[in-house]
C-alpha positions as CSV (number, residue, x, y, z in Angstrom):
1,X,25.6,-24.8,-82.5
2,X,24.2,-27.2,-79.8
3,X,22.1,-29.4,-82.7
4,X,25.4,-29.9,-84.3
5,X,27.5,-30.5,-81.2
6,X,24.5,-33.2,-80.1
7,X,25.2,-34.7,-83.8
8,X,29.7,-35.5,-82.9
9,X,28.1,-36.4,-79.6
10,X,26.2,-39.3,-81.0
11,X,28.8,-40.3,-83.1
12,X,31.4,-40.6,-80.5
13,X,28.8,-42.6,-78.4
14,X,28.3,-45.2,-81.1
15,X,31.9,-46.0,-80.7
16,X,32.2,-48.1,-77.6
17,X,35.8,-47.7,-76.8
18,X,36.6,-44.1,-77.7
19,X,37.1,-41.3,-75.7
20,X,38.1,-40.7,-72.6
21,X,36.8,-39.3,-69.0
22,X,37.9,-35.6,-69.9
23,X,36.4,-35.7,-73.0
24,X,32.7,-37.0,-72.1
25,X,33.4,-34.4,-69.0
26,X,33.7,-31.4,-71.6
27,X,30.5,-33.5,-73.6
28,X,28.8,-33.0,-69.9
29,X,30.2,-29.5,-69.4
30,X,28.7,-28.4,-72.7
31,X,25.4,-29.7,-72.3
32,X,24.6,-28.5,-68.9
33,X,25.7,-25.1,-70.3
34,X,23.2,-25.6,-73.5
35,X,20.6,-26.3,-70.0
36,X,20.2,-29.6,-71.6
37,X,20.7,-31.8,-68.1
38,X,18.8,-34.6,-69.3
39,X,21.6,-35.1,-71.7
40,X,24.1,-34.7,-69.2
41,X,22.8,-37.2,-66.9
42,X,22.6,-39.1,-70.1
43,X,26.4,-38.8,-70.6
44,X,26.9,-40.1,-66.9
45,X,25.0,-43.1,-67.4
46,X,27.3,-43.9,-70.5
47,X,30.3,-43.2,-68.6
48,X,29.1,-45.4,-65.6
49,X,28.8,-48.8,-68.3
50,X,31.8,-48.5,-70.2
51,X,33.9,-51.2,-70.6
52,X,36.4,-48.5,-71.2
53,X,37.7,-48.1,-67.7
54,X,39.4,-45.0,-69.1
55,X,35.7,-43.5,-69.3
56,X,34.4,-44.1,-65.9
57,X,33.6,-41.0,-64.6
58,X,35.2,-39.4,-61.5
59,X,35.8,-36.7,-59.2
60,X,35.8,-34.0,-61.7
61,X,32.7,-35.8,-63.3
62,X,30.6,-35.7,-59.7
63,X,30.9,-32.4,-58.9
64,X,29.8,-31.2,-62.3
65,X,26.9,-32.8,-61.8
66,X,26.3,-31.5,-58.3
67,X,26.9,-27.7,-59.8
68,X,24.5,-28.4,-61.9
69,X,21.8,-29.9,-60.3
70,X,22.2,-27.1,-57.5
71,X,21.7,-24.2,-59.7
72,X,18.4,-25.5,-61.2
73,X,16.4,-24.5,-58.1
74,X,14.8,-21.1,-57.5
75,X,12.8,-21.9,-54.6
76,X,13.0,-24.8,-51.5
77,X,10.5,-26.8,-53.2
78,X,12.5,-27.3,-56.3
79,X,15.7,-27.6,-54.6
80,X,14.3,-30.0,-52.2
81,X,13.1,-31.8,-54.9
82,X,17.0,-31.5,-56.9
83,X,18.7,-32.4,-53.9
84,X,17.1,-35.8,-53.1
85,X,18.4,-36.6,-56.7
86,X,22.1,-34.7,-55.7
87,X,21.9,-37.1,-52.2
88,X,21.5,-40.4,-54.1
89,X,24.4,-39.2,-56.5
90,X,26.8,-38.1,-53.8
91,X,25.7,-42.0,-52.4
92,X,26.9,-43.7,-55.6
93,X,29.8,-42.3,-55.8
94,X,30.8,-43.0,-52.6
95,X,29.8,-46.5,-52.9
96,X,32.0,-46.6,-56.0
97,X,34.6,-45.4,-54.1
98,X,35.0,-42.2,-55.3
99,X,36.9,-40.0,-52.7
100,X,34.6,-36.2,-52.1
101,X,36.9,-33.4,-52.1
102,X,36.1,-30.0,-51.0
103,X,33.5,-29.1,-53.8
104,X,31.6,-31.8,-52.9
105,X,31.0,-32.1,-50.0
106,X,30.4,-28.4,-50.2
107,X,27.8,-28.9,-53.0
108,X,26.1,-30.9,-50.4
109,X,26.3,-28.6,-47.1
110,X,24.8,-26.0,-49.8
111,X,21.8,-28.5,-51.2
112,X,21.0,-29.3,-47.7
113,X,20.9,-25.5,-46.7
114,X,18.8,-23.9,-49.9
115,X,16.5,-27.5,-49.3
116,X,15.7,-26.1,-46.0
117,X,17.5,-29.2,-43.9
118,X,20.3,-27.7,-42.1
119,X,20.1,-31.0,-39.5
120,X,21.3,-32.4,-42.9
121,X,24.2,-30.1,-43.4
122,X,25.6,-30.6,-40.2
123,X,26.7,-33.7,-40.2
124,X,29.1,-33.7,-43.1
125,X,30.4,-30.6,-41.8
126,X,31.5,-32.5,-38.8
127,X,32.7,-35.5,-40.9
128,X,34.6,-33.6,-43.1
129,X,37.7,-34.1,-41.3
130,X,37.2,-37.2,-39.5
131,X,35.5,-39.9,-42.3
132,X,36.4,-37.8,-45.7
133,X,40.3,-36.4,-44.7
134,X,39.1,-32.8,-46.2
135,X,38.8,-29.5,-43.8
136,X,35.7,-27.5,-44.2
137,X,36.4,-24.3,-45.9
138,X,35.2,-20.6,-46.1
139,X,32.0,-21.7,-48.1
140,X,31.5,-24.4,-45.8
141,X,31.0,-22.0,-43.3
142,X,29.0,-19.4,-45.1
143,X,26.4,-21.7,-46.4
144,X,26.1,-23.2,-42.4
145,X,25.5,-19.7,-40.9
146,X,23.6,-18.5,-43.5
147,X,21.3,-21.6,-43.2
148,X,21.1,-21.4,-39.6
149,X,20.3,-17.6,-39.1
150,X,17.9,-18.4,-42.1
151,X,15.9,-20.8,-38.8
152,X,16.7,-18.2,-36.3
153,X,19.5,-20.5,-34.6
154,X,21.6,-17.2,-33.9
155,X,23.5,-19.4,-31.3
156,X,24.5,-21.8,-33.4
157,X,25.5,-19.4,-36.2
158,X,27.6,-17.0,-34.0
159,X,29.2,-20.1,-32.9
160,X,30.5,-21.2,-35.8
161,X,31.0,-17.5,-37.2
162,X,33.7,-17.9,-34.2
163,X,35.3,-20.9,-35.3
164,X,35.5,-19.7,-38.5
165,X,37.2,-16.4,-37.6
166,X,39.6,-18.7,-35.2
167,X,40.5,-20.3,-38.4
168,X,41.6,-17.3,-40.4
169,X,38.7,-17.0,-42.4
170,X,36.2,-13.9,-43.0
171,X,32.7,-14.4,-43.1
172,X,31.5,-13.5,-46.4
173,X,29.1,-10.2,-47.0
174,X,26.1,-12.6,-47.0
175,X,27.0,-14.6,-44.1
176,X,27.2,-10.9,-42.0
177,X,24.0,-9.7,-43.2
178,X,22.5,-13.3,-42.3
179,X,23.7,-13.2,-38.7
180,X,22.6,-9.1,-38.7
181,X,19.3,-9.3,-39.7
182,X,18.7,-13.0,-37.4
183,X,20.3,-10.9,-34.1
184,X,18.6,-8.0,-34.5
185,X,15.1,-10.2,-35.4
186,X,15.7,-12.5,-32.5
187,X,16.0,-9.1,-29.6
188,X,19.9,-9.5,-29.7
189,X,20.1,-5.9,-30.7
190,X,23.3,-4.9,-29.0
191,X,24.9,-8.4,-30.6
192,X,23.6,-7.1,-33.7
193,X,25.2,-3.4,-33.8
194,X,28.2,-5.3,-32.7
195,X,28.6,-7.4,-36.0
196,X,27.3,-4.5,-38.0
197,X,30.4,-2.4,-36.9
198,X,32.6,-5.6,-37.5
199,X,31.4,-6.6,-41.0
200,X,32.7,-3.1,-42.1
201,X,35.9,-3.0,-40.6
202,X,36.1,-6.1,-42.6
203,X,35.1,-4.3,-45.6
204,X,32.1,-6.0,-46.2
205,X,29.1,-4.3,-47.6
206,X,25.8,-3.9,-45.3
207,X,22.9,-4.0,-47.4
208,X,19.8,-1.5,-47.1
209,X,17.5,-4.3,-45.7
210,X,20.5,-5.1,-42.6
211,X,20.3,-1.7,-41.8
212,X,16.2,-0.8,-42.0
213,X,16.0,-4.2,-40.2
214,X,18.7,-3.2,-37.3
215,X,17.6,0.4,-37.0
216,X,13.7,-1.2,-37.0
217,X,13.7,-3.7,-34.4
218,X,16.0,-0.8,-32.3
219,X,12.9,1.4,-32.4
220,X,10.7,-1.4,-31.8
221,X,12.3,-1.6,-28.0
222,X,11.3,2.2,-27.6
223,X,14.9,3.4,-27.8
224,X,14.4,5.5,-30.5
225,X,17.2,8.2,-29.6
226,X,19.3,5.7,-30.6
227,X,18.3,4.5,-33.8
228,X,18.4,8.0,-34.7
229,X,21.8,8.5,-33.3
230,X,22.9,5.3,-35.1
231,X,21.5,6.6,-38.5
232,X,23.5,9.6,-37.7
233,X,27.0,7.8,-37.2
234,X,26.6,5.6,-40.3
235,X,26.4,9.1,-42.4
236,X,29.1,10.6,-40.7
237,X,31.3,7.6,-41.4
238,X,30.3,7.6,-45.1
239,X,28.2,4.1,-44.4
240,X,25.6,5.0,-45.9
241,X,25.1,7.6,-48.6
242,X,22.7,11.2,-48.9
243,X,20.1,8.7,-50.8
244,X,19.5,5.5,-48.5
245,X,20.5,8.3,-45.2
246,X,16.8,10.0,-46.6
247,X,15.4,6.7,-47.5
248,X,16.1,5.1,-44.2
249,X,14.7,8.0,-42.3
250,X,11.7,8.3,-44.6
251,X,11.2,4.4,-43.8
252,X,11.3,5.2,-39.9
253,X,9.0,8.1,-39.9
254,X,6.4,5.7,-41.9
255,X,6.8,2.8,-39.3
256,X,7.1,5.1,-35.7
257,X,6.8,8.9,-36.9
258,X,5.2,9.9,-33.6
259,X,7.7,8.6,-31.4
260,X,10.7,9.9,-33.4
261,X,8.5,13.5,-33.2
262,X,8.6,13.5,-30.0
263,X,12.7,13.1,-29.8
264,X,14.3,16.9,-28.6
């Protein structure tokens, strides 16, 4: 009933000193649930001239805004284009002097990452604890190394996957397959099979492109004996299942059947 909701909305609007910030924050939350961000933004503006200093928006109020403007993007283009609007944000409320927290500064690690501008990222990442008083957290991490194996900066993203573990954090299932699939890409086969072993002893699930791409690029190097052998562990060890076993083999016949024929 989002026509009926918009109707309180503008009555509550045409009352300049009522409400309060958690109510035009629910108004906000509503509206960018209804995908009606226009009227969100809308909301913010209204918030940001109240005389009612009750109204102003805050923390809570940013970071809404940031969710919302980072889920609108399905490719770099439009998230580059959303994140130039979630930079000048982030700006204005630091100029208003609006503390980030966490989510934040998060929200912009992850705009700068799915915008295709890691060199972005990493900079707040290494202010986080220095200018803003707030310690990067497991997503912090997982948005960095998934953005960096994204560029094929396996260095840098083994690096921090370090720091991160030295930290007491796990990389995420995404971040593994990331740093998989960039090793085993970049030549760094034996780094690769390394991680692949560690992600599931951390109980994280390999996906069926990790292991084509790892068992690929092993072939690619003419060791084929041991892509074979590897396919042949990760069944034993219930890795992989009777259907993606066949399916995996079927794919390595197709790309290098003649050299696998010719393995005793």
């Amino acid at each position: 009933m989002y026509q009926e909701m918009d109707d309180i909305v503008n009555q509550v609007l045409a009352i300049p000193l009522l409400g309060s910030e958690a109510l035009y924050n629910t108004i906000i939350y509503y509206f960018i649930e209804a995908r009606k961000l226009t009227r969100a933004v809308n909301i913010f503006k209204h918030m940001k001239s109240s005389r009612n200093l009750s109204c102003r928006p805050s923390i809570r109020t940013y970071n809404l805004l940031f969710s919302a403007l980072l889920s609108r993007g399905s490719n770099f283009y439009i998230n580059h284009m959303y994140m130039e609007t979630t930079r000048c944000l982030f700006k204005q409320m630091v100029n208003d002097g609006i503390e980030p927290d966490i989510i934040s500064l998060n929200s912009m690690v992850k705009g700068y990452v799915l915008s295709l501008h890691v060199n972005d990222a990493l900079p707040i990442f290494h202010q986080m604890g220095v200018v803003y008083n707030c310690q990067p957290n497991s997503f912090t991490y997982d948005y960095l190394i998934h953005g960096l194996c994204a560029q094929g900066r396996t260095n840098n993203a083994k690096e921090l996957c370090h720091e991160m573990k030295g930290k007491g954090f796990i990389p995420s299932t995404k971040s593994y397959n990331s740093l998989v699939n960039a090793l085993a890409l970049g030549g760094e086969i034996e780094e690769a099979v390394n991680y692949l072993w560690e992600m599931t002893e951390k109980q994280r699930s390999v996906d069926f492109i990790t292991y084509r791409t790892v068992l690929d690029e092993i072939c690619r190097k003419g060791r084929f004996q041991e892509a074979m052998k590897l396919l042949k562990e990760l069944q034993e060890k219930d890795l992989v299942d009777g259907h993606a076993y066949r399916k995996l083999l079927y794919v390595l016949e197709d790309d290098h059947g003649n050299s696998l024929a010719r393995i005793d």
